[in-house]
Wavefront OBJ file of the C-alpha trace (Angstrom):
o trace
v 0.000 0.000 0.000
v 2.611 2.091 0.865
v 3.934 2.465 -2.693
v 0.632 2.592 -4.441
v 0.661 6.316 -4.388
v 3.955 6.936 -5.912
v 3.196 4.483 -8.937
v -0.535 6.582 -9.187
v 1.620 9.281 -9.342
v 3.863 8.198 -11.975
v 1.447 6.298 -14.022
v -0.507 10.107 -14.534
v 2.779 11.712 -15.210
v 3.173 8.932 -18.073
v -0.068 9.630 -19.290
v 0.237 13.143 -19.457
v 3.870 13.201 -21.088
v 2.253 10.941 -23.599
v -0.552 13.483 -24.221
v 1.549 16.064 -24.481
v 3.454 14.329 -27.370
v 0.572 12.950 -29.582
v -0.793 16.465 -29.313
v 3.026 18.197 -30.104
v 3.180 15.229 -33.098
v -0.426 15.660 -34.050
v -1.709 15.040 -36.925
v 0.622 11.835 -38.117
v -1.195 10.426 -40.489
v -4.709 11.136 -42.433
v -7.899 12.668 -40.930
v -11.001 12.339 -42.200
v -13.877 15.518 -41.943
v -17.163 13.565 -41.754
v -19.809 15.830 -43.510
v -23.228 14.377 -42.883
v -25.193 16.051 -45.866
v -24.578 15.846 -49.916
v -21.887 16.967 -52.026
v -22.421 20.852 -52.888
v -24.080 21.652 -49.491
v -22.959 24.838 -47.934
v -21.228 22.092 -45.029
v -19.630 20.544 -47.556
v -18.297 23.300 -49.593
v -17.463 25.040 -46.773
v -16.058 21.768 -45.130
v -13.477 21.660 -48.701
v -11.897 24.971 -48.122
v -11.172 24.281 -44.081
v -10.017 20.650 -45.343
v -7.432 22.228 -47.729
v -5.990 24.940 -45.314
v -5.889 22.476 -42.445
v -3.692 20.211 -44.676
v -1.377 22.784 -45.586
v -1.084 24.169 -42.479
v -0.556 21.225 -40.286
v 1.116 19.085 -42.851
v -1.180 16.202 -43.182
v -4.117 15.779 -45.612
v -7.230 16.564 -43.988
v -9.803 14.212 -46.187
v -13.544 15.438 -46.342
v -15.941 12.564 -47.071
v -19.666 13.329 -47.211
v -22.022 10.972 -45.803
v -25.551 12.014 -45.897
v -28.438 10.241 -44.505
v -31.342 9.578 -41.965
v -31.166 14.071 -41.621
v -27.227 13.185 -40.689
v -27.957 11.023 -38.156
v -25.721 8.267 -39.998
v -22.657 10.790 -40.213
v -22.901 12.704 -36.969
v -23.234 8.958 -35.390
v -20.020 8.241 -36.776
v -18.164 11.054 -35.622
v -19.560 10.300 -32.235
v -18.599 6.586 -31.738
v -14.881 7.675 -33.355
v -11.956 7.164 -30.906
v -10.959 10.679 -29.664
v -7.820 11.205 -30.727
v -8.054 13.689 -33.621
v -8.151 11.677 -36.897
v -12.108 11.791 -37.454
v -13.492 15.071 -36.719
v -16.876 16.070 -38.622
v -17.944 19.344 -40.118
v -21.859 20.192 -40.333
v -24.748 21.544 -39.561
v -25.584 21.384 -35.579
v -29.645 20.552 -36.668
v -28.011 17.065 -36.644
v -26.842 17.165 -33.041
v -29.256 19.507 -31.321
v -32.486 18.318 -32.969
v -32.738 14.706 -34.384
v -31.491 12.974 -30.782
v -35.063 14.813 -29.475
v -37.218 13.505 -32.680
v -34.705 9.876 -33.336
v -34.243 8.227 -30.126
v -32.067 6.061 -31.576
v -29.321 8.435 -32.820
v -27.413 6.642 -30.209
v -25.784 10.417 -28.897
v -26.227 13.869 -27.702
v -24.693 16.667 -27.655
v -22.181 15.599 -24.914
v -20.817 13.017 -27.214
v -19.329 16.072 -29.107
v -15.770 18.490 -29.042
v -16.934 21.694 -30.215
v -13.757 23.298 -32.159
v -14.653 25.852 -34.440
v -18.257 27.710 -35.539
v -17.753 27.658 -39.131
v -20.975 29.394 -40.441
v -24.301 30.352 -39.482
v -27.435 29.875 -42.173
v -30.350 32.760 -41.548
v -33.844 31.500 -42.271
v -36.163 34.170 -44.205
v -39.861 33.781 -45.143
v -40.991 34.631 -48.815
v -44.490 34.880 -50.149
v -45.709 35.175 -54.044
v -45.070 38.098 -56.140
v -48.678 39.719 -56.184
v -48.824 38.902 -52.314
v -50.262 41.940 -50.407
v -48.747 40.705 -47.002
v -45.468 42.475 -47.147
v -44.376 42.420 -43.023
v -44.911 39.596 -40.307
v -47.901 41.257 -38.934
v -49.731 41.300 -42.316
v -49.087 37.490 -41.931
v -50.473 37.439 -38.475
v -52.890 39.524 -39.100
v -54.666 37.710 -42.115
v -54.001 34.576 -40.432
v -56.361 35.545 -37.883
v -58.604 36.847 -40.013
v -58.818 33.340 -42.576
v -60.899 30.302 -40.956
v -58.462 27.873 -41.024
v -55.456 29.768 -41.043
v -52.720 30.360 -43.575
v -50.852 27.881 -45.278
v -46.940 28.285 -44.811
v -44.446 25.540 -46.854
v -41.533 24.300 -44.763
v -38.457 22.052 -46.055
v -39.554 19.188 -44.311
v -40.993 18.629 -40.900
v -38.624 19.853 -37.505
v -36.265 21.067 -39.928
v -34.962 25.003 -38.931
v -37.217 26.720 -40.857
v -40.293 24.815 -39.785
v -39.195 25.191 -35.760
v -38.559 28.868 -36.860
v -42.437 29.255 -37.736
v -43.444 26.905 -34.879
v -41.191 29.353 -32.568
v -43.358 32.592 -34.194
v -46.664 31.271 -33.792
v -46.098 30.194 -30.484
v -45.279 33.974 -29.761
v -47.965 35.234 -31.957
v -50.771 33.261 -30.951
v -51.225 31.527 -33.790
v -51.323 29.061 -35.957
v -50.242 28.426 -39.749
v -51.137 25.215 -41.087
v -47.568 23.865 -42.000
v -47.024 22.400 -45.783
v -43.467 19.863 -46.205
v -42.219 19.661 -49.146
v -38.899 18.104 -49.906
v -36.916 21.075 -49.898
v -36.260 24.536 -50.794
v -36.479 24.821 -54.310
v -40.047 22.643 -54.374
v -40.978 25.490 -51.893
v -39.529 28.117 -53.757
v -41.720 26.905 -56.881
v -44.714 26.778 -54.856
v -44.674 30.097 -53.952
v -43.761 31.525 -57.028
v -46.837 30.067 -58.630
v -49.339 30.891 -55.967
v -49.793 27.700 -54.656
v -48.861 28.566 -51.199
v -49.260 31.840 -49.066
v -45.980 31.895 -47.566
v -42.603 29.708 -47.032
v -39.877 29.726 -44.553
v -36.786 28.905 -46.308
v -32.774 29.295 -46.143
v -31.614 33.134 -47.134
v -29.403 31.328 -49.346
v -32.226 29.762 -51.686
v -34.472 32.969 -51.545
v -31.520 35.185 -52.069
v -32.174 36.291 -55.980
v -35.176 35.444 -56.353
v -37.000 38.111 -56.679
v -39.972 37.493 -54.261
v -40.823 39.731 -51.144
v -39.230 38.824 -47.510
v -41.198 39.832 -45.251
v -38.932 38.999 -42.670
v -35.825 37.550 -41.830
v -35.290 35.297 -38.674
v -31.864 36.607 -37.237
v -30.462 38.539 -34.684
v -29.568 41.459 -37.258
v -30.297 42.529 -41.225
v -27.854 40.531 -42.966
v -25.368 42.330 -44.947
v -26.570 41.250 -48.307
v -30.166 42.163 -48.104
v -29.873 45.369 -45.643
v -33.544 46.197 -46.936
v -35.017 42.561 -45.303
v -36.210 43.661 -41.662
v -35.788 40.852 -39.014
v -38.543 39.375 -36.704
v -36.916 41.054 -33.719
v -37.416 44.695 -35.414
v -40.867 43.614 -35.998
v -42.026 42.909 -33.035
v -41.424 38.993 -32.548
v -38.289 37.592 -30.766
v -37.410 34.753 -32.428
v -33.749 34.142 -34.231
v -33.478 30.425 -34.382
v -30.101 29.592 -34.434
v -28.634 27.527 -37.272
v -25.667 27.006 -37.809
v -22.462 24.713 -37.876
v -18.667 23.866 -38.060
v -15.681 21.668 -36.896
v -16.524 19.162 -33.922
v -14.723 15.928 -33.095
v -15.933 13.319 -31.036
v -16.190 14.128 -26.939
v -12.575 13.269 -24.753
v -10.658 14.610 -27.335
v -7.086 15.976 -25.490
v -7.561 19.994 -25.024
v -4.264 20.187 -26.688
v -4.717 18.400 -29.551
v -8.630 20.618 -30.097
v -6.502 24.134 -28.967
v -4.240 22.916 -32.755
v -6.894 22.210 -34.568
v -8.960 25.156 -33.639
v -5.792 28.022 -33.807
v -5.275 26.375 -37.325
v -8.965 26.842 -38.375
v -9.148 30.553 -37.325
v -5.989 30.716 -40.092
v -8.216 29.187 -42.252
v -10.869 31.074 -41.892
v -9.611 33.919 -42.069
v -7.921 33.313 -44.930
v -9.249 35.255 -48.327
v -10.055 31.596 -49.910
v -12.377 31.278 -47.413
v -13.467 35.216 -47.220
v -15.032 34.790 -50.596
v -16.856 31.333 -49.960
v -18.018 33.596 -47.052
v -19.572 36.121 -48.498
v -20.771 33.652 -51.390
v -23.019 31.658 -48.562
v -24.326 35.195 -47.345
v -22.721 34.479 -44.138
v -24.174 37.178 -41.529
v -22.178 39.041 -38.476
v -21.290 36.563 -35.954
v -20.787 33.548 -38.182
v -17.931 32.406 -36.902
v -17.030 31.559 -32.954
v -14.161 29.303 -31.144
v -14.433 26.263 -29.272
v -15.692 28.080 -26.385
v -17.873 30.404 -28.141
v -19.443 27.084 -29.963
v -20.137 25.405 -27.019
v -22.110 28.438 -25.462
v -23.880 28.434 -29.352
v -24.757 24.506 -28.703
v -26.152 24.876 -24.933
v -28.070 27.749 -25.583
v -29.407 26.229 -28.899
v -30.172 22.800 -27.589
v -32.388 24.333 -24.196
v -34.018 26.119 -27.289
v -34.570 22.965 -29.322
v -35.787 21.199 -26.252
v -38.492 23.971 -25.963
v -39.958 24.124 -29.507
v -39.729 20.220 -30.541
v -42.528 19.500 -28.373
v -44.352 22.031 -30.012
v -44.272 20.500 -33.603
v -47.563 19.916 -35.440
v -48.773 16.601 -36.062
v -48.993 15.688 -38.771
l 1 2 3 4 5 6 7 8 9 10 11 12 13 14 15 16 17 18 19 20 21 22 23 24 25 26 27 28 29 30 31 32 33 34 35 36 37 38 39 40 41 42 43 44 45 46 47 48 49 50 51 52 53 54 55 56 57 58 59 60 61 62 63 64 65 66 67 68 69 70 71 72 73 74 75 76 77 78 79 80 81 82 83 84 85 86 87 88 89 90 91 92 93 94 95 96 97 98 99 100 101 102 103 104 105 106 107 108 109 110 111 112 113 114 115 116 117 118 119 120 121 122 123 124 125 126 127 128 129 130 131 132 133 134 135 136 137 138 139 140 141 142 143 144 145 146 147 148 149 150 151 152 153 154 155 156 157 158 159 160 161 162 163 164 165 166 167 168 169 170 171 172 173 174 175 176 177 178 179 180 181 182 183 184 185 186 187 188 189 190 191 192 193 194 195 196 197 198 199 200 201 202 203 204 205 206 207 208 209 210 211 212 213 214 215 216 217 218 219 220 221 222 223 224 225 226 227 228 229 230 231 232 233 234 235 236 237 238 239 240 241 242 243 244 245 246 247 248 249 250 251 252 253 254 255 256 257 258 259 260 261 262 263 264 265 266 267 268 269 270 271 272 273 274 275 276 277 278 279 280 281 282 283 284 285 286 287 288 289 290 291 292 293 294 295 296 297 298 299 300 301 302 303 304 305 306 307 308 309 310 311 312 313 314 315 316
């Protein structure tokens, strides 16, 4: 008994010298960047440019392979069963992490089975409705809804996707309630509107942007840079900025030195003006990008909110 301190002692002294060196030595071989959605995504082409700068900057390739699937359950899943030592890390959307283990109960993880490294981007949501629409601001929506038996009907990229928990968070503050419409995604949506078939949709800024049709209103924290003219919620009256948004995570237990590399190296990156242009391309707003610590705040506060408007959802 008497020497089972001293070997304690020396057996956490290994460990720790060992640490230190896989992280000083890190990365020694490939790493793969799980992205759980399709090729040409705004994750994935985002996930390309950190992939390249990572490799050149810390000498190893960094080797993005996209594996979509069950809302990127079957990715994120992957990332969270990986050993956590560095070599697979994933880069997506949080919707994947925060959301689907409250709908999937099998997703088999939460988001404690995750290293937050980097906040790559942030997607605002914006609702659209036809071009001969008279409801140009969210309380002409509100306001006809109560007025229509029946309510309006609003299309949403699916069910408990962003943009639908974005219009179950505004009703919820309104007092009312839009009869929600899936369709398989935003440019079925998109179509919809355009032809009259729908009243309004709430879709990604990035599949409105260009299009022509009037936002009434933008769900963010502030007018994104390239549509100054689109007034938020929040300057309208309703406070509701659903977050969604993504980046660089590993699997949880990964060594704090080893995540401090990786996430100095992705600030390069980011920074870069590569990744400036792909940026602005993706109509990233203010306050896209955070560190590890800033992306963990981003996850608890998003996942309390999560927890809050999932049991809301419509049934459908």
């Amino acid at each position: 008994m008497r020497h089972k301190a001293p070997m304690v002692a020396s057996i956490a002294v290994a460990c720790g010298i060992a640490a230190g060196a896989a992280a000083q030595d890190y990365p020694t071989r490939v790493v793969q960047i799980i992205v759980p959605a399709t090729a040409g995504s705004s994750a994935d082409i985002l996930g390309r440019v950190l992939a390249d700068g990572l490799s050149s900057r810390l000498g190893k390739p960094f080797i993005v392979v996209d594996k979509p699937g069950a809302a990127g359950v079957l990715g994120t899943a992957d990332v969270a069963r990986a050993s956590p030592d560095g070599y697979m890390l994933m880069h997506g959307a949080t919707y994947s992490i925060t959301v689907q283990p409250l709908i999937d109960k099998q997703a088999g993880y939460t988001v404690k089975s995750f290293t937050p490294i980097c906040q790559t981007f942030k997607n605002d949501q914006v609702v659209v409705v036809p071009p001969n629409s008279p409801l140009r601001t969210a309380r002409d929506l509100v306001a006809a809804t109560r007025r229509k038996p029946g309510g309006l009907n609003v299309a949403v990229p699916g069910i408990a996707t962003i943009p639908h928990l974005a219009m179950i968070a505004w009703a919820d503050q309104a007092k009312v309630a839009f009869n929600d419409v899936p369709y398989k995604g935003p440019a079925e949506e998109m179509q919809a509107v355009r032809s009259g078939q729908i009243d309004f949709a709430a879709v990604p800024l990035t599949a409105a942007a260009g299009s022509g049709l009037p936002m009434p209103g933008l769900f963010a924290e502030a007018r994104n840079p390239a549509l100054p003219n689109v007034p938020t919620f929040k300057e309208q009256g309703y406070d509701v900025a659903p977050l969604s948004y993504g980046g660089l995570l590993g699997p949880a237990g990964m060594p704090a030195s080893v995540t401090a590399k990786l996430e100095a190296a992705c600030i390069a990156v980011m920074t870069s003006d590569v990744a400036q242009k792909v940026v602005k391309h993706t109509l990233q707003p203010a306050g896209y990008f955070a560190d590890s610590a800033g992306f963990a705040r981003n996850l608890a506060t998003d996942t309390a909110e999560k927890s809050r408007l999932v049991p809301l959802l419509h049934p459908h």
